[in-house]
C-alpha positions as MATLAB code, in Angstrom:
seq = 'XXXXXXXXXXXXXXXXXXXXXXXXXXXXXXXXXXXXXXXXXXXXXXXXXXXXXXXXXXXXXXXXXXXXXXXXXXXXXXXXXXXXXXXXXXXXXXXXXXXXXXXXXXXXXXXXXXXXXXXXXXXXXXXXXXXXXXXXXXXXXXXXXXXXXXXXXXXXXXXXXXXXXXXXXXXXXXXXXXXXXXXXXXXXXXXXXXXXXXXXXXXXXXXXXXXXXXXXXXXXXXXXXXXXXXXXXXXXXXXXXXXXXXX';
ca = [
    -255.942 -110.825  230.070;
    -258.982 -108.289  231.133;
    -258.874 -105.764  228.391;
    -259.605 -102.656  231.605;
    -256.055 -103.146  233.693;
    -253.891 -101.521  230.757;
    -256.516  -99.101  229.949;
    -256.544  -97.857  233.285;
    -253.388  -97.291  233.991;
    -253.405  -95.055  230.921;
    -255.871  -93.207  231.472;
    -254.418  -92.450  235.264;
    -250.963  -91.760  232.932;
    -252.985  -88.976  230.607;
    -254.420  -87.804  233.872;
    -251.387  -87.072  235.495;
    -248.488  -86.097  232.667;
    -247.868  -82.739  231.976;
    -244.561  -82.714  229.852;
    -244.290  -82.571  226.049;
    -246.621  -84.473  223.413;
    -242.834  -86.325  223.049;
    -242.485  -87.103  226.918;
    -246.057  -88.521  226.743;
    -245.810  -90.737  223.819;
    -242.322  -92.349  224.947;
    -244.638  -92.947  228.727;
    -247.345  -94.261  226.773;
    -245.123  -96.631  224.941;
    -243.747  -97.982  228.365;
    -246.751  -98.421  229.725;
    -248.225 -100.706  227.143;
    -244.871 -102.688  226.180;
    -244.877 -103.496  230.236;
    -248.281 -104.865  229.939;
    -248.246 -108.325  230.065;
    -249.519 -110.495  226.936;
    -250.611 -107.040  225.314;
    -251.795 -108.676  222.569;
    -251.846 -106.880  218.622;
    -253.895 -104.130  219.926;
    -251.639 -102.711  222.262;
    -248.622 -103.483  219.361;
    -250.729 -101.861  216.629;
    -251.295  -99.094  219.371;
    -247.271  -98.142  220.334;
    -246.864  -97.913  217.233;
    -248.932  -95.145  216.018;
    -248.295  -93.986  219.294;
    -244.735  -93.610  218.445;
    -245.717  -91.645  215.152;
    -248.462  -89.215  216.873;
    -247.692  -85.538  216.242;
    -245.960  -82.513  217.789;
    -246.260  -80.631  221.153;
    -249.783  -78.464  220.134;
    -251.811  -81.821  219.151;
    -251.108  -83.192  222.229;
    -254.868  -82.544  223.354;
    -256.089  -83.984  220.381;
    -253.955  -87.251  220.319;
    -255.196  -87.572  224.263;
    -258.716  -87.436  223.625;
    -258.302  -89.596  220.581;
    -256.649  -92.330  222.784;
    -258.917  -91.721  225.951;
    -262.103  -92.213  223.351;
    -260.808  -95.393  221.315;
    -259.791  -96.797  224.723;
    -263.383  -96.419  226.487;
    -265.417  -97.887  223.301;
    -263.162 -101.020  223.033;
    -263.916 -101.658  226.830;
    -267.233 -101.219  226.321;
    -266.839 -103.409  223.299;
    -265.228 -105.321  225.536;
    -267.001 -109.059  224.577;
    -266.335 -108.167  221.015;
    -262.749 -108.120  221.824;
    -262.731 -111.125  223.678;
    -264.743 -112.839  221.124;
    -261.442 -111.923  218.952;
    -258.907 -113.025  221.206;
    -260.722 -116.252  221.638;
    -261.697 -117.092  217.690;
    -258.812 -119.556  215.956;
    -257.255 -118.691  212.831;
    -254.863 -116.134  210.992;
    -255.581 -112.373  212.051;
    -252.408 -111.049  210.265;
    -254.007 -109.155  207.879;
    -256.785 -107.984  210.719;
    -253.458 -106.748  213.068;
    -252.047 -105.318  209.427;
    -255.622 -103.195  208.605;
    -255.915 -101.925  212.542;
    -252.604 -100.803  212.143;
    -253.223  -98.268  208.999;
    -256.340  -97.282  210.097;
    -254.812  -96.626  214.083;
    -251.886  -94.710  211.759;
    -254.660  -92.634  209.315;
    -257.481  -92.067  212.050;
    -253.925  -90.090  214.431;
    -253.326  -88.365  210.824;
    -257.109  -87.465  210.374;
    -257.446  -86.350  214.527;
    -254.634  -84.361  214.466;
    -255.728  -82.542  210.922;
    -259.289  -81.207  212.352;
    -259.835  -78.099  214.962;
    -262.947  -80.023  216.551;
    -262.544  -82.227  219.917;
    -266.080  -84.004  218.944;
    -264.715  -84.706  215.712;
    -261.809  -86.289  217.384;
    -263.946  -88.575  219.411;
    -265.867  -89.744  216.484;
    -263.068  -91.020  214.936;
    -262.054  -92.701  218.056;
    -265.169  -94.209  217.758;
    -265.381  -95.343  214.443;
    -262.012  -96.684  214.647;
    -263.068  -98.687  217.753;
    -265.902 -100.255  215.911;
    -264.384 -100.646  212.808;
    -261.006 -102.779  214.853;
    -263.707 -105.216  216.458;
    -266.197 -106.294  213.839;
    -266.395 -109.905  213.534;
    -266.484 -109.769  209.358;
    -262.947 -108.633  208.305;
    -262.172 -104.880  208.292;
    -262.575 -102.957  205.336;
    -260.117 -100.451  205.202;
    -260.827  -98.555  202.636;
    -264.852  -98.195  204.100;
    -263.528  -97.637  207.595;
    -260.994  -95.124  206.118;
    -263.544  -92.858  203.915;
    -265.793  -92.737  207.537;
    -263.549  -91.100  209.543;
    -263.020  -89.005  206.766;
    -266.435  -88.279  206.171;
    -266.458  -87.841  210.156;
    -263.344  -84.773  209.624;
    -265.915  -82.861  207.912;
    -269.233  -83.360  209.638;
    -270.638  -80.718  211.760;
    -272.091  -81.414  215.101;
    -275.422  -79.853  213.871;
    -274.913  -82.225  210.438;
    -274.393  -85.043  212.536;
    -277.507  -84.047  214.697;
    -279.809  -84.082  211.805;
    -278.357  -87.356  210.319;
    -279.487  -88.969  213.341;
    -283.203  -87.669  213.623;
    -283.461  -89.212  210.081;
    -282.422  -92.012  211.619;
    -284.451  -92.278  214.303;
    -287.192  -91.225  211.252;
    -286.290  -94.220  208.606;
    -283.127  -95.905  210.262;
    -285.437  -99.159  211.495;
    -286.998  -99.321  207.560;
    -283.521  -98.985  206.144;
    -282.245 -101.678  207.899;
    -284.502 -104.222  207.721;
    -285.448 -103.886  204.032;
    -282.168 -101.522  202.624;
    -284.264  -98.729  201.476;
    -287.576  -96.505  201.695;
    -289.918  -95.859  198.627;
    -290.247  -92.511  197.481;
    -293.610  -91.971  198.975;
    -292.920  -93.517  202.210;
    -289.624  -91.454  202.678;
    -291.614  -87.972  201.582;
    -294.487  -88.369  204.576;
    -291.720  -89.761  206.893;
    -289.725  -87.205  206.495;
    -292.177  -84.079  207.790;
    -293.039  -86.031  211.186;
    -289.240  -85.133  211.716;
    -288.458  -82.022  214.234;
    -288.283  -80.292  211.150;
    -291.950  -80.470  210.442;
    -292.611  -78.938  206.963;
    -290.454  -75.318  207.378;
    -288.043  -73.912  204.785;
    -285.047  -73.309  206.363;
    -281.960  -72.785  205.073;
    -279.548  -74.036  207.954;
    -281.628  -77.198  207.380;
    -281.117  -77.572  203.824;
    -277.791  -76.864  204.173;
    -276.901  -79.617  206.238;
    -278.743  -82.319  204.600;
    -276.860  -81.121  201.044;
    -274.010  -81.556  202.725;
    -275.078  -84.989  204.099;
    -276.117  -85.765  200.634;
    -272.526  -84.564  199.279;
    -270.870  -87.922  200.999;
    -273.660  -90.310  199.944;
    -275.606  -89.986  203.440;
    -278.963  -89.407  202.782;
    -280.661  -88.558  198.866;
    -282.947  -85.567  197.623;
    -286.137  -86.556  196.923;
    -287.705  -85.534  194.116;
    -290.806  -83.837  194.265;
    -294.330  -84.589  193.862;
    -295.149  -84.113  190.144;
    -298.225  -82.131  190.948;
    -295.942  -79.305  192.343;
    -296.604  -75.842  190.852;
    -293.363  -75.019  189.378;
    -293.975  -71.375  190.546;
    -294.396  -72.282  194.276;
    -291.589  -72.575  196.736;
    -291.233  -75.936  198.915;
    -289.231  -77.779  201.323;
    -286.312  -80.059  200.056;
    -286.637  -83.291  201.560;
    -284.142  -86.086  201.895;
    -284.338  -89.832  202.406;
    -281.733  -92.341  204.470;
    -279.205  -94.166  202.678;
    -277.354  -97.193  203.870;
    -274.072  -95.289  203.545;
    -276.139  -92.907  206.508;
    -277.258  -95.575  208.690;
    -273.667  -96.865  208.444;
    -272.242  -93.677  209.356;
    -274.297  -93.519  212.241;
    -274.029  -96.715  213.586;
    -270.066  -96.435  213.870;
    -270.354  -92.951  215.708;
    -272.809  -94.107  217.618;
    -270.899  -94.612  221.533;
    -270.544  -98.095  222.222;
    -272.528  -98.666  225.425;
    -275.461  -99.443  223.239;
    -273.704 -102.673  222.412;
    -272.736 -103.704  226.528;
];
């Protein structure tokens, strides 16, 4: 079954329904339980669905849906792939399931729409992986994704675009690599306290690390913090990052 013919018809359904957060969820869960061969993502779905919240996070659960919908059809072969490969996926239906449950819980908890959608999209990625879902990783993202600011997220990903290609290929940067990389960011060399901020922050969930600095540094003069890319980052950004990339 194309993954796009239940999708659109409820996205047309959002589009359209202007009734309680109640009235929608009961539509939504007719909709999908009269799509034929459904499948466990449309199951794991209804049912957290059928356990999204009350009549003001009606917005949120929408968007939430409407953004975990578009990245799996754009993630579209990685479903298939799914569908197709042989084997148990019990525990794979069982861990989308939480995680659909937690990432409603975690959508419906914060005041920001983009925060919303990142969640959507980590929990997209995280359902369609070919290596088996880690839960508790997948869990502590969108978490991590609750908090993030869009100007937070912003910076995380011009270090990325910085040290992102290093980090992947070898896991880390060397202390002197990561200080000169780090001033050709938009950042330059400034002291800025929005900036350090931010990257504290960042640093708070295991994103990105201070770096110390150089050992010839007057103790008396003042200087620019500087941070380096951590796995944990590049992982963060990769599952925010919108799924078209991947088409």
């Amino acid at each position: 079954m194309a993954i796009d013919d239940p999708l659109d018809a409820l996205e047309k359904q959002l589009e359209l329904e202007e009734s309680s957060s109640s009235s929608i969820a009961k539509r939504l869960i007719s909709i999908l339980e009269a799509t034929p061969g459904k499948g466990w993502f449309m199951d794991a779905i209804i049912r957290a669905i059928a356990q999204a919240g009350k009549a003001d996070d009606r917005h949120k659960s929408e968007v939430l849906i409407s953004t975990l919908f578009s990245e799996l059809r754009r993630l579209n072969s990685a479903v298939e792939s799914l569908r197709d490969s042989s084997g148990d996926q019990s525990s794979r239906i069982e861990a989308a399931s939480n995680l659909l449950l937690d990432g409603f819980r975690k959508a419906l908890a914060t005041r920001s729409l983009d925060r919303v959608k990142r969640i959507g999209t980590i929990l997209a990625h995280g359902m369609v992986e070919p290596l088996p879902i880690d839960e508790d990783e997948i869990e502590e993202m969108m978490r991590v994704a609750t908090e993030l600011t869009d100007e937070d997220v912003r910076y995380l990903g011009e270090l990325v675009d910085l040290e992102g290609g290093i980090v992947r290929a070898s896991g880390r940067l060397d202390r002197y690599s990561a200080h000169t990389q780090w001033e050709r960011g938009p950042w330059g060399t400034r002291i800025e306290s929005r900036l350090d901020s931010s990257f504290s922050k960042l640093e708070s969930y295991g994103l990105v690390s201070r770096i110390a600095p150089p050992n010839n540094l007057n103790i008396g003069a003042d200087f620019q913090n500087r941070y380096v890319l951590l796995k944990k980052g590049l992982r963060f950004a990769d599952l925010i990052k919108q799924a078209s990339i991947d088409s």
